[in-house]
N, C-alpha and C positions, 0 to 999 in steps of 0.2 A: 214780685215782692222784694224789698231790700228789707236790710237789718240783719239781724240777727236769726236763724232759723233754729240753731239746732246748737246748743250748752255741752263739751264734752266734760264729762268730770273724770280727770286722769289720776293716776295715782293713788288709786281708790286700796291696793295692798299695802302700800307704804303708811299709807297717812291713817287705816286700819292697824295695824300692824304696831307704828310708832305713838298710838295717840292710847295713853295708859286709861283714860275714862271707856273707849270704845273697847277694849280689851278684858275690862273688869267691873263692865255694866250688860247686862242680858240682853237689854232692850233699846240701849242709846244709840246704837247705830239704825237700828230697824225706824227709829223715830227722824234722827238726823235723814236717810233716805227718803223718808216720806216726807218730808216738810222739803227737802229739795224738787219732788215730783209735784208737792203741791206752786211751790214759787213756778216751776216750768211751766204746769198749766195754766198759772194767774199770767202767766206772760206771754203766752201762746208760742212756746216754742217745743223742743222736743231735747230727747235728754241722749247724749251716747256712751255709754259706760266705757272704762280704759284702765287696765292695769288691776283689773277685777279678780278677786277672788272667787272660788265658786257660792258662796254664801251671797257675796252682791248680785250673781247672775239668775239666783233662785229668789233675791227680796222684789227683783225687778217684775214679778207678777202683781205684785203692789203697785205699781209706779207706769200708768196706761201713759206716761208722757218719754217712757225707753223706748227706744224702736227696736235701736242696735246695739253692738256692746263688740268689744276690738276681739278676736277668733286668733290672731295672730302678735307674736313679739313685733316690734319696731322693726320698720323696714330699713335695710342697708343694703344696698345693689351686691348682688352677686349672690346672697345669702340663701337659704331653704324659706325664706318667712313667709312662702305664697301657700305652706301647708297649712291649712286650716280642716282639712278633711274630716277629722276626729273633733276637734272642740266644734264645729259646727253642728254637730248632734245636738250638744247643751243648746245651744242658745233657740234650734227648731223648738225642742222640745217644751221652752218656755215662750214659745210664740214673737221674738225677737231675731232681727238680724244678725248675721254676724259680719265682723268688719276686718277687711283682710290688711287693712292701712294700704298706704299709696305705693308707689311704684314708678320707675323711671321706663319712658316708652321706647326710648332709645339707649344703644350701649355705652355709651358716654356721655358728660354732661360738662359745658365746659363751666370753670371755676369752681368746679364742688370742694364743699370742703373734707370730701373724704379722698383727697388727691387725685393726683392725674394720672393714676396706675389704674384706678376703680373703676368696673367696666358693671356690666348688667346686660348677661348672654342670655337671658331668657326673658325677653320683655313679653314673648308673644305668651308666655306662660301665665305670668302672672297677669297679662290681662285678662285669660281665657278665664283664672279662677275669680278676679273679682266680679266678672259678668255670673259667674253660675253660683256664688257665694248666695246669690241675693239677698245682698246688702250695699251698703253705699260702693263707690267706687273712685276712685282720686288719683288719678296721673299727675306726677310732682315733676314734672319736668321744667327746667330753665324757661324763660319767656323766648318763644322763638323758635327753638331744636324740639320740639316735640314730633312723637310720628303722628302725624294726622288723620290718619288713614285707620292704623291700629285703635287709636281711641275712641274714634264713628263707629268702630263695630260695638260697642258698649248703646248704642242709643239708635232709636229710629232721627228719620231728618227734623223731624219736630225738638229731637232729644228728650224727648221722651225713654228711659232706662229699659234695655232689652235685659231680662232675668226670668230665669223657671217659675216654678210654681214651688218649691221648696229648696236651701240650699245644697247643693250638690255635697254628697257624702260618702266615704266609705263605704264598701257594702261588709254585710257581715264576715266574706272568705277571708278580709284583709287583718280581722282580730283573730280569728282562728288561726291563720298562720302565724301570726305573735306569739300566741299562747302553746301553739302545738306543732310547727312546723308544718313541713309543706303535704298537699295532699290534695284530693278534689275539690275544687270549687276553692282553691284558698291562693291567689295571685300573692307571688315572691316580689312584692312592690303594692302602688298605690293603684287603686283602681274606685273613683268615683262615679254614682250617677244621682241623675236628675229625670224632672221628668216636665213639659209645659203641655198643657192642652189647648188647643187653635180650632176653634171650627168644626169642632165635634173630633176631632183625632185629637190622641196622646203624642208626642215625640218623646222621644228618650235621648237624652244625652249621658255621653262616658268620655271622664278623664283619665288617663292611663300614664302615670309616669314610674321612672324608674322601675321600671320589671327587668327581671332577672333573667327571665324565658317568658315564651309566651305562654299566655292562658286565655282559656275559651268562657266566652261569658254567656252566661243565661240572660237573656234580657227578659224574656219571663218574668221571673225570680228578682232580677235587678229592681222592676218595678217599686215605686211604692216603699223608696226609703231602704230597698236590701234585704229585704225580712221576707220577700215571700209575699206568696196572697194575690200577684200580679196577674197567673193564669198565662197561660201557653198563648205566645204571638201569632197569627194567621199568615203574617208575612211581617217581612220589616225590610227598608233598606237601609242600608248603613254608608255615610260619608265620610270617608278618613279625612283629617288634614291636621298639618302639623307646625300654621302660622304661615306668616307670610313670606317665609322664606324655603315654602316646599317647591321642587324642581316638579316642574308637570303640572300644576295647578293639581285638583282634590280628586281622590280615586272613590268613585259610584260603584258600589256591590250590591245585589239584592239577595237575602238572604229567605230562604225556603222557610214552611209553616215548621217551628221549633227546632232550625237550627241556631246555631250557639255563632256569636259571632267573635271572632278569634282576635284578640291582640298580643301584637307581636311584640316583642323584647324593643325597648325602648329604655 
């Protein structure tokens, strides 16, 4: 297919925010969205929400032509913007993608225009989270210097998009420790999962950055969005790897019927 697929409408806080009718009319924005979901579907394309408020991310159950909606500030190499952990709650929860924006596959790019000091030390980062985001994904690299290799792992050969079954989040230990500090089951850092099922098995995935010390995870419990409800594992193996630049290639562990499987301070 060429053309056109997919309408981002950006700027949806400002132009909310600055437009005195959308502001001091109850129902003109709810209308203006829906006549925009309706043109999208008169034209078969799809629609991606940017720079949204939470009100446009809740009107989007009106609008069967949103897929996605941006999870993350603008992307600048070097920066934290691959966290999307917490706003991607929102967007599950209204059946929409979320969109972590693009990302440089490599640590430098020449001629950028954010100078020749700007580097981007965790490309394998951000590629691990726009694959488990399940949502779009967009390597912005130069024509030419891209890692090639890094970005095949986002798609089978067909290119067809490898992603879970919902995207990867938070579990619930990571807002108890916000709120209450440290204690059981509450990781001093980010600790996300997911989950795909293949073939009649469930696989689990966890992202684990920045921890403080390690903490031991229930994958149990992880289950199923974090909440519980998962039921005790009979076995699991667990495969660490920490991108393409781990010494030894990935370490194989199998983990026994309900134990916890430990991650370390990273």
């Amino acid at each position: 297919r060429t053309g056109m697929f997919m309408y981002e409408q950006d700027w949806l806080d400002v132009e909310f925010d600055n437009s005195h009718p959308l502001v001091q009319n109850a129902t003109l924005g709810r209308t203006w969205m829906r006549q925009m979901d309706a043109a999208a579907r008169q034209s078969n394309v799809s629609i991606q929400m940017c720079m949204s408020h939470v009100r446009h991310i809740l009107q989007s159950v009106e609008m069967p032509s949103v897929t996605n909606a941006r999870a993350s500030g603008d992307y600048h190499p070097g920066s934290g913007q691959w966290d999307v952990g917490t706003t991607s709650i929102l967007a599950r929860a209204v059946g929409i993608g979320p969109s972590k924006d693009n990302y440089w596959s490599v640590p430098t790019e020449p001629g950028t225009h954010y100078g020749p000091t700007t580097r981007e030390p965790h490309a394998a980062l951000h590629s691990a989270v726009s694959s488990l985001s399940a949502g779009p994904v967009a390597p912005s690299d130069a024509v030419g210097v891209s890692n090639v290799s890094l970005i095949l792992r986002h798609c089978t050969a067909d290119g067809t998009l490898l992603r879970p079954d919902r995207p990867a989040t938070e579990i619930d230990g990571h807002f108890a420790f916000l709120a209450f500090g440290s204690g059981e089951g509450r990781p001093e850092g980010h600790v996300w999962t997911t989950e795909v099922s293949l073939s009649g098995r469930l696989f689990t995935y966890v992202l684990a950055v920045d921890l403080a010390k390690p903490f031991d995870l229930d994958l149990g419990c992880s289950r199923r969005g974090g909440g519980g409800g998962g039921g005790p594992l009979a076995e699991a193996v667990a495969v660490e790897s920490r991108g393409e630049g781990r010494r030894g290639g990935e370490a194989l562990r199998r983990l026994a019927a309900g134990e916890k499987l430990r991650l370390e301070r990273c």
